[in-house]
PDBQT receptor file of N, H, CA, C and O in Angstrom, charges set to zero:
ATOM      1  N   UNK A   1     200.931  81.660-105.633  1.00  0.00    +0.000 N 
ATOM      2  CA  UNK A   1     201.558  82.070-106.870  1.00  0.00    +0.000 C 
ATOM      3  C   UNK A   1     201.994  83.532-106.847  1.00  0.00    +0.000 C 
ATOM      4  O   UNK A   1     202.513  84.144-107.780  1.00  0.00    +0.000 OA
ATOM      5  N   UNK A   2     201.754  83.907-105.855  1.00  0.00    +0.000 N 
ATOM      6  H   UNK A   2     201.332  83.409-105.097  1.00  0.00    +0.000 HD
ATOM      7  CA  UNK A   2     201.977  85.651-105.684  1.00  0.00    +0.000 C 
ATOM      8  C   UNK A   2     203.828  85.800-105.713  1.00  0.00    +0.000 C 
ATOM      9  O   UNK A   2     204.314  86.896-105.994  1.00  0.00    +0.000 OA
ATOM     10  N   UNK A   3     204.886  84.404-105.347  1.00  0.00    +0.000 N 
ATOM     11  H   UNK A   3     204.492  83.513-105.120  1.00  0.00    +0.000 HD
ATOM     12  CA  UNK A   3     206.194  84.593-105.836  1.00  0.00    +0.000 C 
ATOM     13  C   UNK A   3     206.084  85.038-107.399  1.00  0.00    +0.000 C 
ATOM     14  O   UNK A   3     206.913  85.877-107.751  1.00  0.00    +0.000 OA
ATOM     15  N   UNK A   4     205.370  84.680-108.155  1.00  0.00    +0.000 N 
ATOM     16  H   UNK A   4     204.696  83.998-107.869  1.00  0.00    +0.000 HD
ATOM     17  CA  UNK A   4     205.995  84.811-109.639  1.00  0.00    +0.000 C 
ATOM     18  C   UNK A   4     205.649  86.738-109.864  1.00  0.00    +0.000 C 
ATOM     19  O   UNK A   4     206.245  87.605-110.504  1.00  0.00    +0.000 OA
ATOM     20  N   UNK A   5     204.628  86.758-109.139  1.00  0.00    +0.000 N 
ATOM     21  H   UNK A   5     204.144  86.054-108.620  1.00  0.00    +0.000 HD
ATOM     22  CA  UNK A   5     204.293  88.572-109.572  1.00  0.00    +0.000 C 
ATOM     23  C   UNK A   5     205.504  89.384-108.764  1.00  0.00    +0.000 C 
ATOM     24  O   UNK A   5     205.717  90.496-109.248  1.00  0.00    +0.000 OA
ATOM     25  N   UNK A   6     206.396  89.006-107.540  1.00  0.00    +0.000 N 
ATOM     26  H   UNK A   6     206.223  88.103-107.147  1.00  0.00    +0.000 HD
ATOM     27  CA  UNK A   6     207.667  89.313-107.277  1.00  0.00    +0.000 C 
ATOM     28  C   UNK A   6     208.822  89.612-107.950  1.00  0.00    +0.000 C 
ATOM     29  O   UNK A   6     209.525  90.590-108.201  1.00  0.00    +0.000 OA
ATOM     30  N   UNK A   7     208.766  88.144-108.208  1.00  0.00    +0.000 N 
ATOM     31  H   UNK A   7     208.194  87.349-108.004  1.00  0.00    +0.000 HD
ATOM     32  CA  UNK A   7     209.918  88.247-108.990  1.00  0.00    +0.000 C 
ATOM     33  C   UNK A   7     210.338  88.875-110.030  1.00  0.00    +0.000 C 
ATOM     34  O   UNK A   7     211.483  89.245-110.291  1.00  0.00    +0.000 OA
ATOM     35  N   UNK A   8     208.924  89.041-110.906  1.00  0.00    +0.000 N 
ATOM     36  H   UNK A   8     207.994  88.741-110.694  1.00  0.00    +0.000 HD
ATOM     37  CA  UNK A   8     208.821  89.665-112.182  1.00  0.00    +0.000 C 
ATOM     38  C   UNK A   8     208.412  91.141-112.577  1.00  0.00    +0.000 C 
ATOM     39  O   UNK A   8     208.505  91.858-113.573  1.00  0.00    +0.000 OA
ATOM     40  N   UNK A   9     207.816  91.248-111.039  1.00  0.00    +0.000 N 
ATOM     41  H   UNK A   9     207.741  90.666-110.230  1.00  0.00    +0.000 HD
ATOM     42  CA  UNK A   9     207.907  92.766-110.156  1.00  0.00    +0.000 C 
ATOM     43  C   UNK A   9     209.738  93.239-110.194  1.00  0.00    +0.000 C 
ATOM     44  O   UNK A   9     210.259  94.126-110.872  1.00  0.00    +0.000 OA
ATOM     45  N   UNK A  10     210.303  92.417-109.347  1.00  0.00    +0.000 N 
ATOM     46  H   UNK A  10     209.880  91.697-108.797  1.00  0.00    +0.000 HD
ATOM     47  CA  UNK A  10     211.468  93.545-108.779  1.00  0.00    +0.000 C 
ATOM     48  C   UNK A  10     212.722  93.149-110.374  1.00  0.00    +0.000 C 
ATOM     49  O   UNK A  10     213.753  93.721-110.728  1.00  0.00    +0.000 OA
ATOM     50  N   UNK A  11     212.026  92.028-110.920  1.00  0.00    +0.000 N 
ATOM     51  H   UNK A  11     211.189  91.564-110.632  1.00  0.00    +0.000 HD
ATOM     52  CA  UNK A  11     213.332  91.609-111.846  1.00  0.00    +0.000 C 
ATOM     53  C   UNK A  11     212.898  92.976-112.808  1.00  0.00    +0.000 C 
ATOM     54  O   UNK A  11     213.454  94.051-112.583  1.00  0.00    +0.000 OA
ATOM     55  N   UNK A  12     211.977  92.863-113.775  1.00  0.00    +0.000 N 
ATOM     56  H   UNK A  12     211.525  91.989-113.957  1.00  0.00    +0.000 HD
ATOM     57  CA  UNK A  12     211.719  94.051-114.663  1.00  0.00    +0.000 C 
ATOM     58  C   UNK A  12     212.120  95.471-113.969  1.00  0.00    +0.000 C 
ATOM     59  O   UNK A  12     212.782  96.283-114.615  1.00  0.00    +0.000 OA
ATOM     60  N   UNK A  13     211.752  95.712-112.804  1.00  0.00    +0.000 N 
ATOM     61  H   UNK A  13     211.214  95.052-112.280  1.00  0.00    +0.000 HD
ATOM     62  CA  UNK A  13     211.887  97.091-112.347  1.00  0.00    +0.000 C 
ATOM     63  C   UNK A  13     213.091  97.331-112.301  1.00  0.00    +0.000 C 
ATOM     64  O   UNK A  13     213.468  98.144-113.145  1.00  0.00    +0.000 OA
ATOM     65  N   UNK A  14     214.043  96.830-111.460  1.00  0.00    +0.000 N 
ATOM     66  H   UNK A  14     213.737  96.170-110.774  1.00  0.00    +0.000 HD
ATOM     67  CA  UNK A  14     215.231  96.513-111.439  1.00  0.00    +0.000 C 
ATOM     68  C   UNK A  14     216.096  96.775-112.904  1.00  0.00    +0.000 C 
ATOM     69  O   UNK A  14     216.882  97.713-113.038  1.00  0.00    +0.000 OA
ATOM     70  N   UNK A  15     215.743  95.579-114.169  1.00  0.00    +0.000 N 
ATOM     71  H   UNK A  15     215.104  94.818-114.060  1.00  0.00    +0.000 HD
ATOM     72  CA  UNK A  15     216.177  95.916-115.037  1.00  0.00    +0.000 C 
ATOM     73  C   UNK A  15     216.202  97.316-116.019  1.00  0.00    +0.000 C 
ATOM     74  O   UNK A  15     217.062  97.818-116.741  1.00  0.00    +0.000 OA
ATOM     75  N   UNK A  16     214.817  97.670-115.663  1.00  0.00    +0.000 N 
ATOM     76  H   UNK A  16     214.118  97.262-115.076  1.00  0.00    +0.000 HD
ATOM     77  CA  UNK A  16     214.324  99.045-116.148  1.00  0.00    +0.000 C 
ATOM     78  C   UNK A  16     215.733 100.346-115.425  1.00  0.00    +0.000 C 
ATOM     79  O   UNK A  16     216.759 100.802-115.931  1.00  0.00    +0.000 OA
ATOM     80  N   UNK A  17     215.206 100.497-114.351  1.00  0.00    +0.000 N 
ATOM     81  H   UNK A  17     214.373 100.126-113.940  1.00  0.00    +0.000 HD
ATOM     82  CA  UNK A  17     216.090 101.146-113.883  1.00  0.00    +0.000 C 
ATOM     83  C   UNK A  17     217.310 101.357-114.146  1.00  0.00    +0.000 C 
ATOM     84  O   UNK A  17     217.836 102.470-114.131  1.00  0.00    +0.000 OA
ATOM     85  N   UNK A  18     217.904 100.227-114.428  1.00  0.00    +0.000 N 
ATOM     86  H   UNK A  18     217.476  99.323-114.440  1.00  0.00    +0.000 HD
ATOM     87  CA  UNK A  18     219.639  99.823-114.492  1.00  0.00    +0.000 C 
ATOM     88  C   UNK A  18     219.454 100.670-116.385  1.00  0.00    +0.000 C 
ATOM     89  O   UNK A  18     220.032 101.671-116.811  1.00  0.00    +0.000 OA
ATOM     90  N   UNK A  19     218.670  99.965-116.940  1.00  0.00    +0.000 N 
ATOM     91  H   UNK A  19     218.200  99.152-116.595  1.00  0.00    +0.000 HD
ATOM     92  CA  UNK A  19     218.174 100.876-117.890  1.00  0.00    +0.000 C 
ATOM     93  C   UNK A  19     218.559 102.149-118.133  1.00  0.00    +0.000 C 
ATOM     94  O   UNK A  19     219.551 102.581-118.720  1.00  0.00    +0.000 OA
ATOM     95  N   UNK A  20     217.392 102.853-117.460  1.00  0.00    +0.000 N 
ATOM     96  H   UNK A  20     216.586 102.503-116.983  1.00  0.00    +0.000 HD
ATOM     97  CA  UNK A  20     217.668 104.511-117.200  1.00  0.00    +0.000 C 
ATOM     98  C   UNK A  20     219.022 104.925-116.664  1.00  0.00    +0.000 C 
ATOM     99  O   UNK A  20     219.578 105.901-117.169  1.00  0.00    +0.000 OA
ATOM    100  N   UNK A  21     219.316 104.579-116.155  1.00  0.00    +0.000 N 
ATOM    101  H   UNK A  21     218.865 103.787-115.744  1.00  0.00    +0.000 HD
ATOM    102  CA  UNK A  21     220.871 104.713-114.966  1.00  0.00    +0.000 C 
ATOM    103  C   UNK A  21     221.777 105.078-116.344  1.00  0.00    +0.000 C 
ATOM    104  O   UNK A  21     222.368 106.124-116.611  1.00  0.00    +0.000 OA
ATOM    105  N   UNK A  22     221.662 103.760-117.163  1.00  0.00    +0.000 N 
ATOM    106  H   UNK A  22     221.181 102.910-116.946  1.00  0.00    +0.000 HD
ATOM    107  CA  UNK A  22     222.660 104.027-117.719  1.00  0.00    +0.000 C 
ATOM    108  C   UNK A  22     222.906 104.363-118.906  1.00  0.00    +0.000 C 
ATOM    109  O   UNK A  22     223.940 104.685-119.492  1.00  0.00    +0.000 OA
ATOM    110  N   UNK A  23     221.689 104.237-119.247  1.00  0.00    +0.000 N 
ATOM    111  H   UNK A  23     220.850 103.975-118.771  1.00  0.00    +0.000 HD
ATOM    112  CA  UNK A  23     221.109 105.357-120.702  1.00  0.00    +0.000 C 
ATOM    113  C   UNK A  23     221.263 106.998-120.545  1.00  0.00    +0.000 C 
ATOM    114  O   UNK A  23     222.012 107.734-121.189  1.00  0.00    +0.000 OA
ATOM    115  N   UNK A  24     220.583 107.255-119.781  1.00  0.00    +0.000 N 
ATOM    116  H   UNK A  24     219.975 106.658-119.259  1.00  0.00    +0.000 HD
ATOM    117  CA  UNK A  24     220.018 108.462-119.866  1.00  0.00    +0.000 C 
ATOM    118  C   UNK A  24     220.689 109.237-118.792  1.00  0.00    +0.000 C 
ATOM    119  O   UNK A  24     221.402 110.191-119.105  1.00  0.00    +0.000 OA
ATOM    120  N   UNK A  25     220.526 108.920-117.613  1.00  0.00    +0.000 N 
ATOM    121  H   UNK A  25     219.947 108.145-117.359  1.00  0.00    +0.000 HD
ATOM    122  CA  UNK A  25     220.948 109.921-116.059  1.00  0.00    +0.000 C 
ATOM    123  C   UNK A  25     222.577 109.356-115.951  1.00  0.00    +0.000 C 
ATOM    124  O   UNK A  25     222.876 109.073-114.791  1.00  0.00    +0.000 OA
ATOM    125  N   UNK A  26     223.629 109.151-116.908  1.00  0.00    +0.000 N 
ATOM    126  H   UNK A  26     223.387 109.381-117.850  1.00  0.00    +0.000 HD
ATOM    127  CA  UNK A  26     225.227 108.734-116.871  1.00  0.00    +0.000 C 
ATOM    128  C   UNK A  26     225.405 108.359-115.342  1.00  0.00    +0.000 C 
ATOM    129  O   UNK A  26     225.953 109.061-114.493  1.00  0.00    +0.000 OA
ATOM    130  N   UNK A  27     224.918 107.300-115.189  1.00  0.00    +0.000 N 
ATOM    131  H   UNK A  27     224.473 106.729-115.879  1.00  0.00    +0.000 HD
ATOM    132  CA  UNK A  27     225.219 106.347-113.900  1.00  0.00    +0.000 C 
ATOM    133  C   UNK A  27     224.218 106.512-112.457  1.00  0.00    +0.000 C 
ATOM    134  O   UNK A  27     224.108 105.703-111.536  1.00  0.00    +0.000 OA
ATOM    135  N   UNK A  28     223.596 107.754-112.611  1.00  0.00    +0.000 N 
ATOM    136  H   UNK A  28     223.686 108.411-113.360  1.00  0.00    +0.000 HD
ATOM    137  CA  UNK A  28     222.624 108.377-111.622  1.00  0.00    +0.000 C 
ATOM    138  C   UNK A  28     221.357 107.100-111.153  1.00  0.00    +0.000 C 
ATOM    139  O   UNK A  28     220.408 107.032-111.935  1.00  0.00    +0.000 OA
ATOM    140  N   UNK A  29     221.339 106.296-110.143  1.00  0.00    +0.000 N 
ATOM    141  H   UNK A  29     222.110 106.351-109.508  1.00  0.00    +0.000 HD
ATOM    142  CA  UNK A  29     220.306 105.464-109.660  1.00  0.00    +0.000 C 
ATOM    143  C   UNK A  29     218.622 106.147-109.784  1.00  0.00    +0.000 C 
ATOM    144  O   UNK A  29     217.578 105.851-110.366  1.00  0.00    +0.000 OA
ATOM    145  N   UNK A  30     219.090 107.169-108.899  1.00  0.00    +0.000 N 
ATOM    146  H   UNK A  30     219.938 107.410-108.427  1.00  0.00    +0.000 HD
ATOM    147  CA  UNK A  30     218.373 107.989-108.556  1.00  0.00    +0.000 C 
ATOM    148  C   UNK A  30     217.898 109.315-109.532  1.00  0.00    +0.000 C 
ATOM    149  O   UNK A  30     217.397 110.348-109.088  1.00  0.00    +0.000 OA
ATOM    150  N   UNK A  31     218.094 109.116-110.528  1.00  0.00    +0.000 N 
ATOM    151  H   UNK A  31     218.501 108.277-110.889  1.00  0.00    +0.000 HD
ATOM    152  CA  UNK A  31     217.695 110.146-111.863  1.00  0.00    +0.000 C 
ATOM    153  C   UNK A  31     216.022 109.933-112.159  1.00  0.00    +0.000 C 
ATOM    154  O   UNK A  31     215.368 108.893-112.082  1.00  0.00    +0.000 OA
ATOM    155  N   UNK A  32     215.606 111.225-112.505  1.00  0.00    +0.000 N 
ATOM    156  H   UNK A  32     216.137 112.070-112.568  1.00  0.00    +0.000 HD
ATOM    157  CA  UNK A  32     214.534 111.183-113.409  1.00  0.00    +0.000 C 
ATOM    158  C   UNK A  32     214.091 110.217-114.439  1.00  0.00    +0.000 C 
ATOM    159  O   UNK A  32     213.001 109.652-114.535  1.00  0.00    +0.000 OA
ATOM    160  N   UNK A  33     215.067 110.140-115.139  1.00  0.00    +0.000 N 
ATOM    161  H   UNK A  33     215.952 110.600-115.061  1.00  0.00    +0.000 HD
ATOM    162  CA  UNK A  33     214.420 108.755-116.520  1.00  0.00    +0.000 C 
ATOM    163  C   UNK A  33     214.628 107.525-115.818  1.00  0.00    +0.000 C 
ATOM    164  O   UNK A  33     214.077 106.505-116.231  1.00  0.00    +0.000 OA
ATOM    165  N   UNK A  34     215.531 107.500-114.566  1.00  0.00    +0.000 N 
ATOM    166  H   UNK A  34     215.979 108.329-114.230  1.00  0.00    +0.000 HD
ATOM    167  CA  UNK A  34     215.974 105.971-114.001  1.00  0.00    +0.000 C 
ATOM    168  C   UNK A  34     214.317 105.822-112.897  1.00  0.00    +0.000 C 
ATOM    169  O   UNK A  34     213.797 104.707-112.920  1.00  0.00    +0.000 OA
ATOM    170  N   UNK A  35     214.057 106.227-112.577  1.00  0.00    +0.000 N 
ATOM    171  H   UNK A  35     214.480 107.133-112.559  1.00  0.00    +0.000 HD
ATOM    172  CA  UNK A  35     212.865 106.169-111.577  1.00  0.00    +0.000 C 
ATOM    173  C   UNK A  35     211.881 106.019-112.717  1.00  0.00    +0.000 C 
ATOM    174  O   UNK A  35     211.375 104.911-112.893  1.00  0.00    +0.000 OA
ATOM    175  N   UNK A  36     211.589 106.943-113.441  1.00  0.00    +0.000 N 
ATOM    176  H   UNK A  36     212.000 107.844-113.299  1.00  0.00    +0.000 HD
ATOM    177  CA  UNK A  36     210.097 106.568-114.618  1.00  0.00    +0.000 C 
ATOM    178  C   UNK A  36     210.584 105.113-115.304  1.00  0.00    +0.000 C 
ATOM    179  O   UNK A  36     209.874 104.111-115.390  1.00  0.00    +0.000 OA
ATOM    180  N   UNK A  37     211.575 105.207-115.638  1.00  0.00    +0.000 N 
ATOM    181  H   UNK A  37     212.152 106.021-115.568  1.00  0.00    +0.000 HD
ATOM    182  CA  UNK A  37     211.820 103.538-116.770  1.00  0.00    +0.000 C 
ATOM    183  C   UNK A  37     211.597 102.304-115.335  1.00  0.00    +0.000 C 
ATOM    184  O   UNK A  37     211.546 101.122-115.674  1.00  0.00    +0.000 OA
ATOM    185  N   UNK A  38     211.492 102.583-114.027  1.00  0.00    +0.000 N 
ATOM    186  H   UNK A  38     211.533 103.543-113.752  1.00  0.00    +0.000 HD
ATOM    187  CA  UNK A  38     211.681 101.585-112.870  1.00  0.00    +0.000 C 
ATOM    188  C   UNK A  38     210.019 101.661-112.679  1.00  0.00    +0.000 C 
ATOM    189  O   UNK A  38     209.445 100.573-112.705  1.00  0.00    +0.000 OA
ATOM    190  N   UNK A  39     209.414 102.546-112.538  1.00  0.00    +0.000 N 
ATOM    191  H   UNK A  39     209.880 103.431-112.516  1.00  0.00    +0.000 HD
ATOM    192  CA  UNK A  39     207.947 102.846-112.656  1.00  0.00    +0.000 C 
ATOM    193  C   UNK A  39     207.406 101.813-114.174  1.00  0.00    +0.000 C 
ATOM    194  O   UNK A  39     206.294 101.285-114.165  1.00  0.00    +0.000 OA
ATOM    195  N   UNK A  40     207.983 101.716-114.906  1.00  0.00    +0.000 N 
ATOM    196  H   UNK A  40     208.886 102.145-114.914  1.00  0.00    +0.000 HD
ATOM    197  CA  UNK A  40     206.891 101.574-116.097  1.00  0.00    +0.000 C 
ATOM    198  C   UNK A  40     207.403 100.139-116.065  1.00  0.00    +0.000 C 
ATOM    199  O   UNK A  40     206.533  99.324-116.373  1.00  0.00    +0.000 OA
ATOM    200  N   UNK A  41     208.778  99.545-115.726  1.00  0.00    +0.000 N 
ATOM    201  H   UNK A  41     209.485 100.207-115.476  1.00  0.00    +0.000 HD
ATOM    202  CA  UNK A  41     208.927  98.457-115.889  1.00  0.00    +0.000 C 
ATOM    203  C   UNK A  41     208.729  97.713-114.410  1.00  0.00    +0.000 C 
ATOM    204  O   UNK A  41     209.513  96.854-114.007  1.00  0.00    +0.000 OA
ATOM    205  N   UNK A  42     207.855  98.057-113.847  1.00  0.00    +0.000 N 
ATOM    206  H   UNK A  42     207.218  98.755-114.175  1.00  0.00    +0.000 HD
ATOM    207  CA  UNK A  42     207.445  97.147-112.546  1.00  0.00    +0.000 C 
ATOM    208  C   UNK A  42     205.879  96.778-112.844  1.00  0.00    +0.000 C 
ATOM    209  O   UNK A  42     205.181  95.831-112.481  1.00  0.00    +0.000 OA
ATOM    210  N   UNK A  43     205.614  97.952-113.676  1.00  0.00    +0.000 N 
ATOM    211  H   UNK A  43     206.181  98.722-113.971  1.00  0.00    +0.000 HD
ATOM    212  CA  UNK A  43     204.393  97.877-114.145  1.00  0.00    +0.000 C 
ATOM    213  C   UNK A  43     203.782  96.878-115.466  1.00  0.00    +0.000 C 
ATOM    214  O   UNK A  43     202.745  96.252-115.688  1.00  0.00    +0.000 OA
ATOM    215  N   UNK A  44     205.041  97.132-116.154  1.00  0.00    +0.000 N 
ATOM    216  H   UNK A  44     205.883  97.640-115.974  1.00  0.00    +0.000 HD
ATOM    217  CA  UNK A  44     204.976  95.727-116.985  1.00  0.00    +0.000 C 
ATOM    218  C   UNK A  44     205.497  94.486-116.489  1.00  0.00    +0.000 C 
ATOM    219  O   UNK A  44     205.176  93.446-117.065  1.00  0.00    +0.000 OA
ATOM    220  N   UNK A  45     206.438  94.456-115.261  1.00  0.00    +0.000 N 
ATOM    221  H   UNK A  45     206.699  95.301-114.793  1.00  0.00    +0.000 HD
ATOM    222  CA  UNK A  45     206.398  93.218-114.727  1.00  0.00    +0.000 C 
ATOM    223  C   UNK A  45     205.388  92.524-113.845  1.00  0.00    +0.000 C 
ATOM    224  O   UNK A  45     205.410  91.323-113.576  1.00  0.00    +0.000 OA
ATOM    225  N   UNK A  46     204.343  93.561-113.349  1.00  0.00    +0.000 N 
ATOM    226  H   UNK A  46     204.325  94.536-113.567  1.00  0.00    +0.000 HD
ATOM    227  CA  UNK A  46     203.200  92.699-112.815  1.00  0.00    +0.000 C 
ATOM    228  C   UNK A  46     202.247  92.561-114.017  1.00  0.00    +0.000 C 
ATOM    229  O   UNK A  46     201.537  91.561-113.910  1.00  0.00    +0.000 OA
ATOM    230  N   UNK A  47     202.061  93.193-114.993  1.00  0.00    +0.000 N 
ATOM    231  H   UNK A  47     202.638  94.005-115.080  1.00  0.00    +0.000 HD
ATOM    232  CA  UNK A  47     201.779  92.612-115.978  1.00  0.00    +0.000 C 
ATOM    233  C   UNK A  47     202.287  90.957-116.805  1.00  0.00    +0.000 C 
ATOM    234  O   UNK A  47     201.710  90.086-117.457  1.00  0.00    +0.000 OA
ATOM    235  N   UNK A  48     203.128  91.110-116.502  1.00  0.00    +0.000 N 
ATOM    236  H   UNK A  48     203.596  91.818-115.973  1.00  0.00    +0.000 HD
ATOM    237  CA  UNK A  48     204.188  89.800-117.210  1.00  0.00    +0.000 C 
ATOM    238  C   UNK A  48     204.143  88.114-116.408  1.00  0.00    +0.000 C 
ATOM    239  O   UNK A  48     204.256  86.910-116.640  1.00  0.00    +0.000 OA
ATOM    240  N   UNK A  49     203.860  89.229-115.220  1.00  0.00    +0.000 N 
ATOM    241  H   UNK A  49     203.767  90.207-115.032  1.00  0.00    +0.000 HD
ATOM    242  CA  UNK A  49     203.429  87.639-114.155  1.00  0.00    +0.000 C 
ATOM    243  C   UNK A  49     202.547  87.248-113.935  1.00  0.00    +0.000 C 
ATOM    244  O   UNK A  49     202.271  86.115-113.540  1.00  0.00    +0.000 OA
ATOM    245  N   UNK A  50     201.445  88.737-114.302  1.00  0.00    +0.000 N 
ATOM    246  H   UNK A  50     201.669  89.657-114.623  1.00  0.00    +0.000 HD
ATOM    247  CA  UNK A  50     199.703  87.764-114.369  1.00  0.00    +0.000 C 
ATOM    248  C   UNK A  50     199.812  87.268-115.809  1.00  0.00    +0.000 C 
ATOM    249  O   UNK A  50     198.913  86.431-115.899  1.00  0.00    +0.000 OA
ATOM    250  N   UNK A  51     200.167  87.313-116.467  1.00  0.00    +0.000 N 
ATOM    251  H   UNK A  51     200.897  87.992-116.393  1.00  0.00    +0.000 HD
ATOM    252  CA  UNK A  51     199.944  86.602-117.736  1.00  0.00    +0.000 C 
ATOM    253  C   UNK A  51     200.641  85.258-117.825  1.00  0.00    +0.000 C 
ATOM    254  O   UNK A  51     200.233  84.257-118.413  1.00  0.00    +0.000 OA
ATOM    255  N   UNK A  52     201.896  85.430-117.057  1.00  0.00    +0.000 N 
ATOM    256  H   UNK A  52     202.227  86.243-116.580  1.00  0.00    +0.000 HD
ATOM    257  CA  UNK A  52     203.005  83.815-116.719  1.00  0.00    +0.000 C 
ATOM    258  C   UNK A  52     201.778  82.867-115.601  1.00  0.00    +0.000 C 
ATOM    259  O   UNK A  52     201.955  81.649-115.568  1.00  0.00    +0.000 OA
ATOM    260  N   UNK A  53     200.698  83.402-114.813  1.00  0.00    +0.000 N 
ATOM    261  H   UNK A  53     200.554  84.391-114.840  1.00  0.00    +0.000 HD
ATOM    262  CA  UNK A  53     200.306  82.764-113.326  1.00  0.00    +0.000 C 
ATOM    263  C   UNK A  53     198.655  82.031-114.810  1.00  0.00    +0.000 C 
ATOM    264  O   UNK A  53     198.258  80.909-115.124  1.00  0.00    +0.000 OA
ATOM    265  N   UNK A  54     198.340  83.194-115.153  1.00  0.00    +0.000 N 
ATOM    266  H   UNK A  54     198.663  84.106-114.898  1.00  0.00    +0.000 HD
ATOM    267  CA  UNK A  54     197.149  82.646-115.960  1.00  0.00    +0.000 C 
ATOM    268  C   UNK A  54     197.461  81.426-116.851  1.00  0.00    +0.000 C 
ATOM    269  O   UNK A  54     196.858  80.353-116.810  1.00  0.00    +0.000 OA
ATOM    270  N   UNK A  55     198.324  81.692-117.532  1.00  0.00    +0.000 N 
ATOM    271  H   UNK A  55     198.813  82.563-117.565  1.00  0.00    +0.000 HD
ATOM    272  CA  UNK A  55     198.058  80.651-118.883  1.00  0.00    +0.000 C 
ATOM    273  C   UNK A  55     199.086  79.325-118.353  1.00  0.00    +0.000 C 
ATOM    274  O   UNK A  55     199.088  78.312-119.053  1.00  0.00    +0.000 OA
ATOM    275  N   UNK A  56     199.925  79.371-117.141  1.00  0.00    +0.000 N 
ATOM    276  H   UNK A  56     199.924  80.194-116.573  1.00  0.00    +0.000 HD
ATOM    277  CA  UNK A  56     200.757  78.636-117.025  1.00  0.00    +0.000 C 
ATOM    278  C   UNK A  56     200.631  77.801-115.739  1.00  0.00    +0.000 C 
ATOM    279  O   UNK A  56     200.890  76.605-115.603  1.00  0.00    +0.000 OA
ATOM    280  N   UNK A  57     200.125  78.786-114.710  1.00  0.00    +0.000 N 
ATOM    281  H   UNK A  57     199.915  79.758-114.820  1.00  0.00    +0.000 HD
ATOM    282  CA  UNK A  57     199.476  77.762-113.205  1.00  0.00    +0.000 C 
ATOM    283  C   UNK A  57     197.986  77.706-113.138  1.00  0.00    +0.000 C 
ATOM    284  O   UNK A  57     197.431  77.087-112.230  1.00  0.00    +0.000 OA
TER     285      UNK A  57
């Protein structure tokens, strides 16, 4: 079950990022708020997948 903490790893982080990019650092990948919003949302995506692996597999 370690695919679902992946997916929900790189999907949230990913989204986070794209996030920051384009909120905050005007297109910058590699910006300050784009790296912390990619940090906090990888972190809630392994959060998101132990909670999808517990109550669901």
């Amino acid at each position: 079950m370690r695919i679902i903490y992946t997916i929900s790893f790189l999907a949230f982080g990913t989204l986070f990022e794209w996030l920051g990019a384009v909120l905050f650092d005007k297109g910058n990948w590699l910006g300050g708020w784009s790296l912390l919003l990619s940090t906090i949302g990888s972190i809630l995506g392994i959060i998101i997948g132990y909670k999808i692996n517990k109550y669901y597999f």
